[in-house]
C-alpha positions in Angstrom: 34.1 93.3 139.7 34.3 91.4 136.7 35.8 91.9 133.4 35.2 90.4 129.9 38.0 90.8 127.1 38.3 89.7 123.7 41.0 90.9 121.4 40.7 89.9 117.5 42.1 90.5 114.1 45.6 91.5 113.8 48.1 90.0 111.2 47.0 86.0 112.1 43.7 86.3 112.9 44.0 85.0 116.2 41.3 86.0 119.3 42.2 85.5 122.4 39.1 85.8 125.9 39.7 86.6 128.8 36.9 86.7 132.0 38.0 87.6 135.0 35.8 87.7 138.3 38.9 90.0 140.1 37.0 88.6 144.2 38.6 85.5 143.1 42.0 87.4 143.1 44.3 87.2 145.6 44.1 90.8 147.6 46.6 92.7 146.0 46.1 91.3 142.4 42.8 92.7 142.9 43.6 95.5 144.0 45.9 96.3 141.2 43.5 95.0 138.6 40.7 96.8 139.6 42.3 100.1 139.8 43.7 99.6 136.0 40.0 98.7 135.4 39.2 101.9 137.0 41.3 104.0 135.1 39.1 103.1 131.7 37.2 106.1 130.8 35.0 104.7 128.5 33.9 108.0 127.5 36.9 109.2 126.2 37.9 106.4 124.1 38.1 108.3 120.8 36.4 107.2 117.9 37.9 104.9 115.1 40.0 106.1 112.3 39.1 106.3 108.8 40.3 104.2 106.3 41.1 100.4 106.0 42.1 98.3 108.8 43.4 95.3 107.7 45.6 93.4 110.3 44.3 95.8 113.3 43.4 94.1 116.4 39.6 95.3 117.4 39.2 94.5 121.2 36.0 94.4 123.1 35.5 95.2 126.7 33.0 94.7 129.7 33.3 96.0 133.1 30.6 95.0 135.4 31.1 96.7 139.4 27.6 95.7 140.7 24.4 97.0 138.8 27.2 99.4 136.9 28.1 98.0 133.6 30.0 99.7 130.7 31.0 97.6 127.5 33.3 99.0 124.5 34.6 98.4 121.0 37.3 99.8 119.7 40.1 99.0 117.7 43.9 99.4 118.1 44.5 103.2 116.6 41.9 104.2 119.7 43.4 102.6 122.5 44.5 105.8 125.4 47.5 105.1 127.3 45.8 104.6 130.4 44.0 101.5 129.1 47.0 100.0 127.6 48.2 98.3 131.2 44.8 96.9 131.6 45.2 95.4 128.1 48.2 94.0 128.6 47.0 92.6 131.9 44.2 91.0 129.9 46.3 89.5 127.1 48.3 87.7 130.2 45.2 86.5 131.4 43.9 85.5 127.9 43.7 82.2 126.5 
């Protein structure tokens, strides 16, 4: 599996990237990567809010698993709690 994060905006402006390739993993970081990855259900990520949003972070995310890829953009207000650990898995990852 491999996953592509960006996370920009936000008060400073700051992004930060990550890309991981999770076979390079040891076993269990893998493991526990790919089930957070797993959890995503990029079909439920609800759309964005109305109104401004100045010092938001907007986050973009690819997950490739073979020929299946799924890529989404969305900004802080729609993150669910089940892709908040993946997130802040990424933003340990990121650089």
């Amino acid at each position: 599996m491999r996953i592509q994060f960006e996370r920009s905006g936000g008060f400073a402006g700051v992004t930060r990237k990550a890309s991981v390739d999770t076979s390079r993993l040891p076993p269990a970081e893998k493991a526990a990567l790919e089930a957070l990855a797993n959890a995503v259900a990029f079909d439920q990520i609800p759309p964005p809010k109305p109104g401004p949003s100045a010092d938001r972070f907007q986050y973009r995310l690819t997950i490739s698993d073979g020929d299946r890829r799924k890529t989404a953009s969305f900004a802080d207000g729609q993150v669910t709690p089940q892709m908040r650990p993946l997130l802040d898995r990424l933003l340990e990852l990121a650089s």
